[in-house]
PDB file of N, CA, C and O in Angstrom:
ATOM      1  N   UNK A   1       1.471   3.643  -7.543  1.00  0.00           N
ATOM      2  CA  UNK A   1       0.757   4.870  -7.723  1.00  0.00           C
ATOM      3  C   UNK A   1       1.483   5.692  -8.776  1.00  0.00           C
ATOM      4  O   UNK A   1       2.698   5.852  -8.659  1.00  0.00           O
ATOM      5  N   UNK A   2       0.926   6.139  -9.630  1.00  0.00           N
ATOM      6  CA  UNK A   2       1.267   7.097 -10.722  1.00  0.00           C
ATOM      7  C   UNK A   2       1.324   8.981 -10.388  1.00  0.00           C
ATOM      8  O   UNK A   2       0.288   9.632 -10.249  1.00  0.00           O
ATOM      9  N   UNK A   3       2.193   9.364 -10.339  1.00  0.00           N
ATOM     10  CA  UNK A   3       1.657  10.794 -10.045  1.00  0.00           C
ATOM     11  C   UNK A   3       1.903  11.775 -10.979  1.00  0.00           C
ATOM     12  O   UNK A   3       2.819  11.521 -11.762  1.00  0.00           O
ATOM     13  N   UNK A   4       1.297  12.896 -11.119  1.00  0.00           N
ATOM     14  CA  UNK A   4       1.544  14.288 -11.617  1.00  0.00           C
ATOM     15  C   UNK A   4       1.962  15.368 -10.682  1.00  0.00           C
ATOM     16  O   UNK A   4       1.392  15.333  -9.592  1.00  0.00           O
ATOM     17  N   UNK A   5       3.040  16.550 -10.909  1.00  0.00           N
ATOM     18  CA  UNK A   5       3.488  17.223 -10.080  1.00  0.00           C
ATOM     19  C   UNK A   5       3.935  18.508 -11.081  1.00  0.00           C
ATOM     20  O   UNK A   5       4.401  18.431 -12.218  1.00  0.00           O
ATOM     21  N   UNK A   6       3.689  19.515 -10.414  1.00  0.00           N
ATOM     22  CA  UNK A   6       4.357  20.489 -10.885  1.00  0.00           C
ATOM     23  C   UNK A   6       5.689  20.809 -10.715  1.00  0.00           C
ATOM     24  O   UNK A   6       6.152  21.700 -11.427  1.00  0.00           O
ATOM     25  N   UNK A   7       6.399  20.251  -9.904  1.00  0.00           N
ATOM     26  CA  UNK A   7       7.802  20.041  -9.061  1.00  0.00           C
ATOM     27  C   UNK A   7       8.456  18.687  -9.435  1.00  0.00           C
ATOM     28  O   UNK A   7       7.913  17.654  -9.829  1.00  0.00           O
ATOM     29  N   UNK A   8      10.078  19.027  -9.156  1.00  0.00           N
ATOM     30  CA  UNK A   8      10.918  17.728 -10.169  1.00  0.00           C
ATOM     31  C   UNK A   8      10.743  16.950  -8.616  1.00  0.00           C
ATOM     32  O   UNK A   8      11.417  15.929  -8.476  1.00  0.00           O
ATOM     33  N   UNK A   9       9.920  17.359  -7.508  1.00  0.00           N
ATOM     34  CA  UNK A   9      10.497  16.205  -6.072  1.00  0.00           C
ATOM     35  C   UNK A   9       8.978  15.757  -6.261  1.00  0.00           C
ATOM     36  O   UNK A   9       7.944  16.365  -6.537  1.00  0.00           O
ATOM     37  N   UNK A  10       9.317  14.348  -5.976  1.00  0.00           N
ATOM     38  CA  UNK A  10       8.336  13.522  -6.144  1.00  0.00           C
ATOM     39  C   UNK A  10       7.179  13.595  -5.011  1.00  0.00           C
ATOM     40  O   UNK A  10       5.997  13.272  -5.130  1.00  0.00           O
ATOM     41  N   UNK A  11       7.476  13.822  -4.513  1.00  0.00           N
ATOM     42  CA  UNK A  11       6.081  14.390  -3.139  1.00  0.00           C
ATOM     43  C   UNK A  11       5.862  15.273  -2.616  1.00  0.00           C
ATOM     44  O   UNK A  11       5.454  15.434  -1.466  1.00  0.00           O
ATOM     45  N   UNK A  12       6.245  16.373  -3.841  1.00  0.00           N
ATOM     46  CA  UNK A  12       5.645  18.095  -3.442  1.00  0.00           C
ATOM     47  C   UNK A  12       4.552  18.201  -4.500  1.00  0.00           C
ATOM     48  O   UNK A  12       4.256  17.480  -5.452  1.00  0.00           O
ATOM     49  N   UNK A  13       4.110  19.206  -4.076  1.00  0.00           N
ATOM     50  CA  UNK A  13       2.991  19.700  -4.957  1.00  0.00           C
ATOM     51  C   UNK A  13       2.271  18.520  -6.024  1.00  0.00           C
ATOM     52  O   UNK A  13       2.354  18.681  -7.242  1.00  0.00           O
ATOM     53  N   UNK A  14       1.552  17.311  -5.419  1.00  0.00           N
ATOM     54  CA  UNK A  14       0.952  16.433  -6.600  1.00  0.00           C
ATOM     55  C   UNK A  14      -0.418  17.161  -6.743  1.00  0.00           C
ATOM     56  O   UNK A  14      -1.065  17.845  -5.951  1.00  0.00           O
ATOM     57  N   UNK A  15      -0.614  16.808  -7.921  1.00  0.00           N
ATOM     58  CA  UNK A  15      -1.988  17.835  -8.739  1.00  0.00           C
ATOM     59  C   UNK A  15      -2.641  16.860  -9.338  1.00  0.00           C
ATOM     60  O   UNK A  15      -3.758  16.935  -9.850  1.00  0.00           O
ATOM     61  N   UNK A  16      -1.783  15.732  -9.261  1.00  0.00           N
ATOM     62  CA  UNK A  16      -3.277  14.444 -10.066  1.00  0.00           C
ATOM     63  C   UNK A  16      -2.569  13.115  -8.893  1.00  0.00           C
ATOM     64  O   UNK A  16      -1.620  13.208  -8.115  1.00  0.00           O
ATOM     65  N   UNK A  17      -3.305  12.174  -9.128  1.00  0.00           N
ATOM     66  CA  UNK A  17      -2.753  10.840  -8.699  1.00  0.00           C
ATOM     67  C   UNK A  17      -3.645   9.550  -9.197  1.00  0.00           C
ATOM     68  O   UNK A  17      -4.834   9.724  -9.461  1.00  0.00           O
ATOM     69  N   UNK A  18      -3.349   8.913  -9.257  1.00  0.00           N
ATOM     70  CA  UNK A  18      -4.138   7.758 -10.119  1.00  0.00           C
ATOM     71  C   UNK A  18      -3.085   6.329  -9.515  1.00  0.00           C
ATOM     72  O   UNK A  18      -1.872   6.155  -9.629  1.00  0.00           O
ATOM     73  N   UNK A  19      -4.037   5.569  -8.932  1.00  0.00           N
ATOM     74  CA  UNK A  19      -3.578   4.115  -8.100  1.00  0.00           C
ATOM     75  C   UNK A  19      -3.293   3.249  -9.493  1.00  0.00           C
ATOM     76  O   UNK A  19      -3.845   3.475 -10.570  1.00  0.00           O
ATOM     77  N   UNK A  20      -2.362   2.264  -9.252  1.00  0.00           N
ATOM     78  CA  UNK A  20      -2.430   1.692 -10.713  1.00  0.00           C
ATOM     79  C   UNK A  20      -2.326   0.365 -10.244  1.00  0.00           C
ATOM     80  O   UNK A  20      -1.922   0.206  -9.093  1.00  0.00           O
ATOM     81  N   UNK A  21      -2.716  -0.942 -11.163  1.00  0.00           N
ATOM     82  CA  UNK A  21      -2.951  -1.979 -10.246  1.00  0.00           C
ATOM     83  C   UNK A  21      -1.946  -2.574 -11.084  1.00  0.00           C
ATOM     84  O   UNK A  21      -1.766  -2.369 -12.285  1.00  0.00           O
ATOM     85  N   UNK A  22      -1.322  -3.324 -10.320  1.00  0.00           N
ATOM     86  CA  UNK A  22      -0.123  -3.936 -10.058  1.00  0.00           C
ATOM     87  C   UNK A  22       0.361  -5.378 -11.109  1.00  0.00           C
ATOM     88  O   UNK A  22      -0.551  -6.200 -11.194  1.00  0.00           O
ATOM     89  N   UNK A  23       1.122  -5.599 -11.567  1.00  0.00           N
ATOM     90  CA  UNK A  23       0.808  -6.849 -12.289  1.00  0.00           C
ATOM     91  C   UNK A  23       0.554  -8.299 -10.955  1.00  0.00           C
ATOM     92  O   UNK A  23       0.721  -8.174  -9.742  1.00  0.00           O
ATOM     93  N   UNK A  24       0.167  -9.439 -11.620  1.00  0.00           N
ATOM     94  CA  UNK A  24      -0.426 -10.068 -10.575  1.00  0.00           C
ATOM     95  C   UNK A  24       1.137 -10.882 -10.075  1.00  0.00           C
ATOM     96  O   UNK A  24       1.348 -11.402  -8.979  1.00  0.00           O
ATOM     97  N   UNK A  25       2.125 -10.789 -11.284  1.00  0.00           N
ATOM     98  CA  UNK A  25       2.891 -11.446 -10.620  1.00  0.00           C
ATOM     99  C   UNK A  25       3.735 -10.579  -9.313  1.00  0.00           C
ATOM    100  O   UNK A  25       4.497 -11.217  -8.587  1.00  0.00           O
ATOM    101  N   UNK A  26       3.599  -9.628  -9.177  1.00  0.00           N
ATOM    102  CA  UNK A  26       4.273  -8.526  -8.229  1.00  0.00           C
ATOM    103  C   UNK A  26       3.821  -8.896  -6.898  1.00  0.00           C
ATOM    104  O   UNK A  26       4.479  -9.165  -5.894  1.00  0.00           O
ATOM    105  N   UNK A  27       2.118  -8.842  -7.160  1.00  0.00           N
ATOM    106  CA  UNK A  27       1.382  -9.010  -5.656  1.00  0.00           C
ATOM    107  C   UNK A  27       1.672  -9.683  -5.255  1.00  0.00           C
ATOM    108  O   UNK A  27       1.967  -9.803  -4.066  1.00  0.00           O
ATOM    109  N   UNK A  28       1.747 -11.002  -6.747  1.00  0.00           N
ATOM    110  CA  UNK A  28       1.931 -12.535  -5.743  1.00  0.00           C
ATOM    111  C   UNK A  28       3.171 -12.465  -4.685  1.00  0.00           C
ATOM    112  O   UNK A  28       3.009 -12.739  -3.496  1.00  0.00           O
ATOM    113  N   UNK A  29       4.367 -12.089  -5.211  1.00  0.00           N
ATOM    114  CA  UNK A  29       5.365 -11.749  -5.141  1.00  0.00           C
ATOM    115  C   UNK A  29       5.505 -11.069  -3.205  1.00  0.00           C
ATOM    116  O   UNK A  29       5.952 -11.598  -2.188  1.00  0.00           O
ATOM    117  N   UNK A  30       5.043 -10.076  -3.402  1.00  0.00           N
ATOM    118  CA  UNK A  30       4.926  -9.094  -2.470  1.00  0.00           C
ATOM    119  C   UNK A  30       4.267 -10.174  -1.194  1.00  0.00           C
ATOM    120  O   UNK A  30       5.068 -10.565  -0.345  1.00  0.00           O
ATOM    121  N   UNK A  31       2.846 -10.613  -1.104  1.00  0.00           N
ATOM    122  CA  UNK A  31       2.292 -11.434  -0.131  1.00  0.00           C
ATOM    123  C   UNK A  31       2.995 -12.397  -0.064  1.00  0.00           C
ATOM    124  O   UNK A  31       2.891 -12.693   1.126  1.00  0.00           O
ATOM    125  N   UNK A  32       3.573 -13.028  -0.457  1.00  0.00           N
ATOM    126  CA  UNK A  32       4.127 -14.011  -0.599  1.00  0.00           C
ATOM    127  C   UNK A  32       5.532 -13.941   0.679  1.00  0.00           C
ATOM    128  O   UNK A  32       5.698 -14.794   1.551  1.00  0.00           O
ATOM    129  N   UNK A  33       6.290 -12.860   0.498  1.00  0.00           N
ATOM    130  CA  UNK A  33       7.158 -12.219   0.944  1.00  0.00           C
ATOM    131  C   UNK A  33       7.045 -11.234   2.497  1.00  0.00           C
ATOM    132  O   UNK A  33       7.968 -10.937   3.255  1.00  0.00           O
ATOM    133  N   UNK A  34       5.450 -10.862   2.618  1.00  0.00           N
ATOM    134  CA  UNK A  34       5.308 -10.344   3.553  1.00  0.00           C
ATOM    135  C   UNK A  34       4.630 -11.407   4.653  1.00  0.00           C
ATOM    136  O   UNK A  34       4.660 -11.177   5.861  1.00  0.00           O
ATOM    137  N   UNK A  35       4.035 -12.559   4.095  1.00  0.00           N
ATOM    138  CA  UNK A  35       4.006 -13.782   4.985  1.00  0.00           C
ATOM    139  C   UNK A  35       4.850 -14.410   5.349  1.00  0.00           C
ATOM    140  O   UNK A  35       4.690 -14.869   6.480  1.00  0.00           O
ATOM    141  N   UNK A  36       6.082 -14.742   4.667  1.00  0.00           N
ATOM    142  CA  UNK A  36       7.219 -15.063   4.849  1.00  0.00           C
ATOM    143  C   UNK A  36       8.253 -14.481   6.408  1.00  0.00           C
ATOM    144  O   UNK A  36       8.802 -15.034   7.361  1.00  0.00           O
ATOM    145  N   UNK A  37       8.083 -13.222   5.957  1.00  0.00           N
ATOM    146  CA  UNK A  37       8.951 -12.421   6.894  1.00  0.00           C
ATOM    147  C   UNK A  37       8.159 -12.238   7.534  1.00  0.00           C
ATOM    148  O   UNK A  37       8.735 -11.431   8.263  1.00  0.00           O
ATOM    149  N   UNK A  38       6.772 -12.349   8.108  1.00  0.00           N
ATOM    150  CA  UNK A  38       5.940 -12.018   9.200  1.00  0.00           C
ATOM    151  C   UNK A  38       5.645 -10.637   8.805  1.00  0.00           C
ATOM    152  O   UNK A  38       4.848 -10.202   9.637  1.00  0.00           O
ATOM    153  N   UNK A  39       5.874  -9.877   8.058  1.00  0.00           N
ATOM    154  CA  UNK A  39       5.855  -8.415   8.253  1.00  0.00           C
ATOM    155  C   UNK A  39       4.407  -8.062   8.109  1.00  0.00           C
ATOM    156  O   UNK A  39       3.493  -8.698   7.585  1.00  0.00           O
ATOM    157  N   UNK A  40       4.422  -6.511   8.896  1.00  0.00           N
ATOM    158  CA  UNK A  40       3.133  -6.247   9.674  1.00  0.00           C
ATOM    159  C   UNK A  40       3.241  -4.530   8.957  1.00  0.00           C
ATOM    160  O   UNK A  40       4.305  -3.911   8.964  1.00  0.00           O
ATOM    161  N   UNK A  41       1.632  -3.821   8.231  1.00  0.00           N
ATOM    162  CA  UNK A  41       1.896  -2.397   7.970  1.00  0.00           C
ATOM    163  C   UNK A  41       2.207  -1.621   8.416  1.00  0.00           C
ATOM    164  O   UNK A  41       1.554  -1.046   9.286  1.00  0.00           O
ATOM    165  N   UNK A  42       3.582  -1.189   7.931  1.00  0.00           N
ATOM    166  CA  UNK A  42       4.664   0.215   8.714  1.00  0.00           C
ATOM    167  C   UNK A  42       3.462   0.853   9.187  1.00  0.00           C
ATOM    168  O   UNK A  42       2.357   0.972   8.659  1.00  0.00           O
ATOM    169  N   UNK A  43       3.984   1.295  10.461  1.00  0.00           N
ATOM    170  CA  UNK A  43       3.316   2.460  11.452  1.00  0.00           C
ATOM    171  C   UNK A  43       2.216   1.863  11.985  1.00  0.00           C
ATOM    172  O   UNK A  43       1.553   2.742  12.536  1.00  0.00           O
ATOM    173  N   UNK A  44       1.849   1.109  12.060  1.00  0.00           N
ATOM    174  CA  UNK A  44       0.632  -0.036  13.148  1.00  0.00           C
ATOM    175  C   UNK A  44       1.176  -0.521  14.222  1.00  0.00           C
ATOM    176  O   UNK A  44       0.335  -1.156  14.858  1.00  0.00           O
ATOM    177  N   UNK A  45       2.464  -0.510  14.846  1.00  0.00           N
ATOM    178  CA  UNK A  45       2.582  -1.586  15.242  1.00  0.00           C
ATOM    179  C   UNK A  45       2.310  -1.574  16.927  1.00  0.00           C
ATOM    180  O   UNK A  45       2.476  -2.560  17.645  1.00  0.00           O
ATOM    181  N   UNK A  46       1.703   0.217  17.551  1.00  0.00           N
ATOM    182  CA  UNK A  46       1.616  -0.190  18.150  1.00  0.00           C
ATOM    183  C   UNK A  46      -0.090  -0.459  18.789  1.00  0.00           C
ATOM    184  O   UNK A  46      -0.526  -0.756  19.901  1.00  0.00           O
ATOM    185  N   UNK A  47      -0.844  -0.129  17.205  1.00  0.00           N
ATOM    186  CA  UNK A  47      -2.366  -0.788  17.173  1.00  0.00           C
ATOM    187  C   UNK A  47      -2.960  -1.617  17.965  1.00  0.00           C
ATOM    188  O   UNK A  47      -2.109  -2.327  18.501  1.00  0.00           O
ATOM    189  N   UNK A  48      -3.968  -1.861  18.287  1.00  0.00           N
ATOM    190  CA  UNK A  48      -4.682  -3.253  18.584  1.00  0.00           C
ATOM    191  C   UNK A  48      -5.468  -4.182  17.183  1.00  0.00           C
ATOM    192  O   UNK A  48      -6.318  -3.691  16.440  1.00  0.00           O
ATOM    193  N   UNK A  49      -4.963  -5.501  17.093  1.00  0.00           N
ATOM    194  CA  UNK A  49      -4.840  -6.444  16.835  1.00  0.00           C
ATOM    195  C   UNK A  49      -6.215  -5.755  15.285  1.00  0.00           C
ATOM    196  O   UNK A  49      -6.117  -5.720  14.058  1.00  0.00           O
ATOM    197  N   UNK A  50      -7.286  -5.354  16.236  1.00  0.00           N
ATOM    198  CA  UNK A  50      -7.955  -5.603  15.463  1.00  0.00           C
ATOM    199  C   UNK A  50      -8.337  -4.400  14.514  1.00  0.00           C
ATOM    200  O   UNK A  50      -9.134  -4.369  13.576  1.00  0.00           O
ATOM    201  N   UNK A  51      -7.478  -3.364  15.075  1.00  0.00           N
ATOM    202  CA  UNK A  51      -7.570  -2.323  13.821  1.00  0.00           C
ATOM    203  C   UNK A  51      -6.674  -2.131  13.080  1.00  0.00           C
ATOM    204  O   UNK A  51      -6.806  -1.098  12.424  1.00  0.00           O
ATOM    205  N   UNK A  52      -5.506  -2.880  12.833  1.00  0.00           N
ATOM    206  CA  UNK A  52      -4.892  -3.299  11.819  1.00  0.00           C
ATOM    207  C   UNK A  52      -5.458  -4.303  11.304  1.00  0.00           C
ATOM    208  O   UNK A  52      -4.698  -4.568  10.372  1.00  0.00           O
ATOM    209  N   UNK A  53      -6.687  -5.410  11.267  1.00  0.00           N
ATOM    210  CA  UNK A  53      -7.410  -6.294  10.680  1.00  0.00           C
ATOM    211  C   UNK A  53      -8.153  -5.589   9.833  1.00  0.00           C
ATOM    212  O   UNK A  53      -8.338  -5.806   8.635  1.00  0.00           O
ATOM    213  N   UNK A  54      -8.816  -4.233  10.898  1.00  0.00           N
ATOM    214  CA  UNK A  54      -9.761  -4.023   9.749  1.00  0.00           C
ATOM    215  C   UNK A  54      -9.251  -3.083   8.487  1.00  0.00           C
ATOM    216  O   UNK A  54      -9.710  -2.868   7.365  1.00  0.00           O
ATOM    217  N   UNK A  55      -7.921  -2.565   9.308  1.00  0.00           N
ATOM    218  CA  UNK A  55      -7.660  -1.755   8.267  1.00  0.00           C
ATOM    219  C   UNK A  55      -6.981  -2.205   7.090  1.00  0.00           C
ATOM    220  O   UNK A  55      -7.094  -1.583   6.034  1.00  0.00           O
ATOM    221  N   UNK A  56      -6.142  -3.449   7.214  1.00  0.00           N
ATOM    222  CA  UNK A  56      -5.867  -4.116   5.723  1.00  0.00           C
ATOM    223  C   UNK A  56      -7.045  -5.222   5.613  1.00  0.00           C
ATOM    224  O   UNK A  56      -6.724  -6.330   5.183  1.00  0.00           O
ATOM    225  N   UNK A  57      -8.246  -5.009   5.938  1.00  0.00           N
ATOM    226  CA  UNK A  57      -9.838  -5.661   4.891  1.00  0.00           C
ATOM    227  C   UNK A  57      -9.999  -4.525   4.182  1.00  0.00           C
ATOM    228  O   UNK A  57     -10.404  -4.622   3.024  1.00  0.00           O
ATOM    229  N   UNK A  58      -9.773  -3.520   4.624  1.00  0.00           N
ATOM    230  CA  UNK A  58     -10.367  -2.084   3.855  1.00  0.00           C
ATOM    231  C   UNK A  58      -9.111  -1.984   3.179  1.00  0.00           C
ATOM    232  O   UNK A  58      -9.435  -2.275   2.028  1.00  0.00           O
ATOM    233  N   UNK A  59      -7.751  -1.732   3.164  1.00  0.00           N
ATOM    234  CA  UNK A  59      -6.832  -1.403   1.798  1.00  0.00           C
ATOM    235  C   UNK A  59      -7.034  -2.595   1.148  1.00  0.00           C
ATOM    236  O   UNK A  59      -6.457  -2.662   0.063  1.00  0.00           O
ATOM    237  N   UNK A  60      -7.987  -4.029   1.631  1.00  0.00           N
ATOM    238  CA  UNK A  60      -7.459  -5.100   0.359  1.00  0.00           C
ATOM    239  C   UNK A  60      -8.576  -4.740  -0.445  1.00  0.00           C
ATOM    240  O   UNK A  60      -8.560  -4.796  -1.675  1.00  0.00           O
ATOM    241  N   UNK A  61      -9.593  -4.354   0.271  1.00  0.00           N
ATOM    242  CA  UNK A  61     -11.035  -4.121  -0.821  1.00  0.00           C
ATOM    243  C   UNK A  61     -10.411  -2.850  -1.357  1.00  0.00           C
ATOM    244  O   UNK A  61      -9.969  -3.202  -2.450  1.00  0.00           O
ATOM    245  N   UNK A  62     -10.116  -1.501  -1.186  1.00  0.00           N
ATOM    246  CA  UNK A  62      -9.588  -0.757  -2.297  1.00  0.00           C
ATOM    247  C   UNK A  62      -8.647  -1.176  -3.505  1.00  0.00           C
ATOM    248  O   UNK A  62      -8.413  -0.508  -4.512  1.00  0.00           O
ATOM    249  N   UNK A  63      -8.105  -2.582  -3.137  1.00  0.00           N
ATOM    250  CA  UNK A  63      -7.133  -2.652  -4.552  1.00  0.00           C
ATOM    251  C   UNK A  63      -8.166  -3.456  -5.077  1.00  0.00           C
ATOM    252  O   UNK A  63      -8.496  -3.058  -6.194  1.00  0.00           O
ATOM    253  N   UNK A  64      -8.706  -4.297  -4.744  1.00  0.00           N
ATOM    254  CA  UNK A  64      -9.642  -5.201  -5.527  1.00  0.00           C
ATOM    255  C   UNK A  64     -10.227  -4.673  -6.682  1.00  0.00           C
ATOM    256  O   UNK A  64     -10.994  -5.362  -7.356  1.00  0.00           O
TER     257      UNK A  64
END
């Protein structure tokens, strides 16, 4: 994510934001790594099964 701020701290006052897509070797990188280690999206964990399913179908269709 790219941001604009009126402030030198990086997560006060943002006034623009713009998602930026990733090079492909990063993602690969990243999934690759989060299958590996099993890892599951910070702060879900104590969800049911299936709304952490739907909710990374819905962040994978936003990066798409």
């Amino acid at each position: 994510m790219e941001r604009r701020s009126g402030s030198w701290k990086a997560n006060r006052d943002t006034e623009e934001a713009v998602v930026v897509t990733p090079p492909a070797e990063l993602l690969d990188y990243a999934r690759r790594a989060m299958t590996h280690l099993g890892a599951d999206i910070p702060g879900l964990t104590g969800f049911p099964e299936s709304v952490r399913d739907r909710l990374a179908a819905r962040l994978t269709a936003q990066l798409a």
